[in-house]
N, C-alpha and C positions, 0 to 999 in steps of 0.2 A: 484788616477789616473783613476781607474775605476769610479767613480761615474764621473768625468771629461768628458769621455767617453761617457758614456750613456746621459749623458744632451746634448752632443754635436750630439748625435745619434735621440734623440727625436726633439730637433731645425730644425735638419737638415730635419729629416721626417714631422715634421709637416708641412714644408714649401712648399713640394709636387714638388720642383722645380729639384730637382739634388740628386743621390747616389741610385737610384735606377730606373727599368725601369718601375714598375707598380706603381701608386699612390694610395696612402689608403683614403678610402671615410666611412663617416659615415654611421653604419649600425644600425638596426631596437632596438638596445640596446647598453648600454653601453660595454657590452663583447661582441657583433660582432665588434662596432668601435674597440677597443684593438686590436680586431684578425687581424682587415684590416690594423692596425697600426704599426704590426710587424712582418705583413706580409710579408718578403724582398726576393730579391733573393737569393739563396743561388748558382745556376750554372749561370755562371760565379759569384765568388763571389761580391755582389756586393759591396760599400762601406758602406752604410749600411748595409746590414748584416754583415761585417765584425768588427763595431761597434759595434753595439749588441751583439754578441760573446765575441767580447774580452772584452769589457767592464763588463759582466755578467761574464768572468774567470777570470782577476782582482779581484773584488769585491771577487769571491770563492776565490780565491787564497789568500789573506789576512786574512781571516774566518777562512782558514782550514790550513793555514801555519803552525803550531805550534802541531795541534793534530796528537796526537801520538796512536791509538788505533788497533786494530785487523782490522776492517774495512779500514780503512786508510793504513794500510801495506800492507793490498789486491791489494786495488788502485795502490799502487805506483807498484807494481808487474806488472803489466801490462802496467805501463807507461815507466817504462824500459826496457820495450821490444815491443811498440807499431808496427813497422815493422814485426816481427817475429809473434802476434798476427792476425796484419793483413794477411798475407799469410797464414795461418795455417786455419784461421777463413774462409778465402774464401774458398779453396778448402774443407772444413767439411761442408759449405753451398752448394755448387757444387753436393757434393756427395750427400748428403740428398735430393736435388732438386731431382735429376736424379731420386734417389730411390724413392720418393713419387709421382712422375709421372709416373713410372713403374708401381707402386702399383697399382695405377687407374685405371689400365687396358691398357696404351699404350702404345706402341713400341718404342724399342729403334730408329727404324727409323722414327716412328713419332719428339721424340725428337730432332733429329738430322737435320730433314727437316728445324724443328722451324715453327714459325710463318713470314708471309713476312717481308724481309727486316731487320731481326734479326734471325740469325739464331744460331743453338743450344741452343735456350733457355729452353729445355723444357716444353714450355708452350702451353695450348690451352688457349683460348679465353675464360672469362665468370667462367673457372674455379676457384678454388683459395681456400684460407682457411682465417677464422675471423681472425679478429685484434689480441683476446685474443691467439689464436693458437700463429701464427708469435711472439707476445711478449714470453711466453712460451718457442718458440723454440730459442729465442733469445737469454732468460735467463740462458736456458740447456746448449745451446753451452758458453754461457761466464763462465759459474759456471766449464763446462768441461775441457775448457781447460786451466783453474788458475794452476794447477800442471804441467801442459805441460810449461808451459811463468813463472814458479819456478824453475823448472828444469832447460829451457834455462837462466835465468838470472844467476845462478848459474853458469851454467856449461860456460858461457862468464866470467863471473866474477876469477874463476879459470881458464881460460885460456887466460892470456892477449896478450902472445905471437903470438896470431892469429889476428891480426889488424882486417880481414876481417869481425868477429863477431861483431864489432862495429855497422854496416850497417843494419845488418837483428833484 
């Protein structure tokens, strides 16, 4: 099904005409055509990218069906509670944001101003931190909060009489 998927993802793309709003054009190498190739939208999803996607977790999903390892118990830990991660994971980025803009040197009312037309971001213009940072901080917070999304799947798991933990 996924490779079904992905051929019908590549047909569709090559033909430049439908499933997405930007068209892929040949670039100065074989790996810029690639990149222009699967380039898709992702906001609003569009039908191809949602192609690609699923077709590339199919394929995973048939691969990694059966394994049973340390690693893969990790995974599903967080797939059983993907809501509950997501909430948790935003406000621990929220909070870090704020406190690394403080750090800077700038006010809570600078933050709070924002920039135009988005406000409370935190953010000045121009500022920012490398790629490697961001992946870094991205990896601390997933690594940090596996015990927190262990605990809740646990703590839903023994308590089934609470329907409402199903949600989060």
């Amino acid at each position: 099904m996924g490779i079904g998927v992905l051929i019908f993802f590549t047909l569709l793309r090559y033909t430049n005409i439908y499933g997405d709003p930007h068209p892929w054009s040949a670039g100065k190498n074989v790996l810029y055509t690639f990149m222009s190739f699967i380039n898709v939208e992702k906001y609003p999803p569009s039908l191809l990218f949602l192609s690609v996607t699923i077709g590339v977790a199919l394929i995973a999903l048939a691969v990694f069906a059966n394994v049973n390892n340390r690693f893969s118990r990790i995974l599903i830990t967080y797939g059983r509670v993907p809501m509950f991660f997501y909430i948790v994971h935003f406000y621990i980025l929220s909070g870090l944001n704020v406190t690394l803009f403080l750090s800077r040197g700038h006010s809570l009312a600078e933050g709070i101003k924002g920039i135009p037309n988005i406000p409370f971001k935190f953010l000045v213009s121009g500022e920012g931190y490398s790629l490697w940072t961001v992946y870094m901080i991205w990896i601390l917070v997933v690594i940090t909060l596996y015990p927190l999304c262990r605990w809740y799947e646990k703590y839903r798991m023994t308590h089934p009489e609470k329907k409402w933990l199903s949600y989060i």
